[in-house]
Residue, then its C-alpha position, 0 to 999 in steps of 0.5 A: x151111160x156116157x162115154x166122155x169124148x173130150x175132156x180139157x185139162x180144167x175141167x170141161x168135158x164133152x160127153x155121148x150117151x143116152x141120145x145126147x150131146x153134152x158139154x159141161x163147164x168146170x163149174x158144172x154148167x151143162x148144155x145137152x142137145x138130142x143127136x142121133x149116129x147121123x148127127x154124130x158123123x155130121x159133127x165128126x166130119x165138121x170137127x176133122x175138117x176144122x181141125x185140118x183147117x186150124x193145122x193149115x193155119x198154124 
Protein backbone atom coordinates (compact mmCIF):
# COMPACT_ATOMS: atom_id res chain seq x y z
CA UNK A 1 0.00 0.00 0.00
CA UNK A 2 1.10 3.70 -0.66
CA UNK A 3 0.27 6.42 1.16
CA UNK A 4 0.62 9.70 -0.94
CA UNK A 5 2.69 12.13 0.77
CA UNK A 6 2.93 15.14 -2.05
CA UNK A 7 0.51 15.43 -4.65
CA UNK A 8 1.00 18.68 -7.19
CA UNK A 9 -1.72 20.26 -8.82
CA UNK A 10 -0.66 18.72 -12.36
CA UNK A 11 -0.31 15.87 -11.32
CA UNK A 12 2.82 14.65 -10.03
CA UNK A 13 3.01 12.91 -6.75
CA UNK A 14 5.34 11.57 -4.12
CA UNK A 15 4.36 8.42 -2.40
CA UNK A 16 5.60 5.85 0.71
CA UNK A 17 4.95 2.27 0.91
CA UNK A 18 6.13 -0.94 0.55
CA UNK A 19 9.90 0.31 1.89
CA UNK A 20 10.06 2.69 -1.12
CA UNK A 21 10.24 6.46 -2.16
CA UNK A 22 8.23 7.15 -5.11
CA UNK A 23 7.90 10.09 -6.99
CA UNK A 24 5.78 9.83 -10.30
CA UNK A 25 5.51 12.62 -13.55
CA UNK A 26 2.04 13.66 -14.74
CA UNK A 27 3.09 11.45 -17.47
CA UNK A 28 3.79 8.38 -15.44
CA UNK A 29 7.31 8.24 -15.26
CA UNK A 30 8.50 7.01 -11.91
CA UNK A 31 11.68 6.67 -10.25
CA UNK A 32 11.33 4.43 -6.88
CA UNK A 33 14.30 4.44 -4.31
CA UNK A 34 14.60 1.74 -1.27
CA UNK A 35 14.11 4.04 2.28
CA UNK A 36 13.62 2.68 5.39
CA UNK A 37 12.01 5.25 8.99
CA UNK A 38 15.67 6.20 9.36
CA UNK A 39 16.25 7.42 5.78
CA UNK A 40 12.68 9.10 6.08
CA UNK A 41 13.32 11.32 9.09
CA UNK A 42 16.70 12.07 7.40
CA UNK A 43 14.68 13.27 4.51
CA UNK A 44 12.03 14.87 6.63
CA UNK A 45 14.52 17.17 8.40
CA UNK A 46 16.37 18.03 5.09
CA UNK A 47 12.91 18.83 3.72
CA UNK A 48 11.93 21.30 6.82
CA UNK A 49 15.18 23.12 6.83
CA UNK A 50 15.06 23.66 2.81
CA UNK A 51 11.73 24.91 3.28
CA UNK A 52 12.64 27.30 6.23
CA UNK A 53 15.63 28.29 4.24
CA UNK A 54 13.22 29.08 1.03
CA UNK A 55 10.71 31.18 3.43
CA UNK A 56 13.98 33.32 4.68
CA UNK A 57 14.46 34.09 1.15
CA UNK A 58 11.04 35.05 0.10
Amino acid sequence: MSAPVYQHPDGHEITIGAGLLTACTSEGTAVSLPIGPAGLRDVAAKLLAAADEMEATE
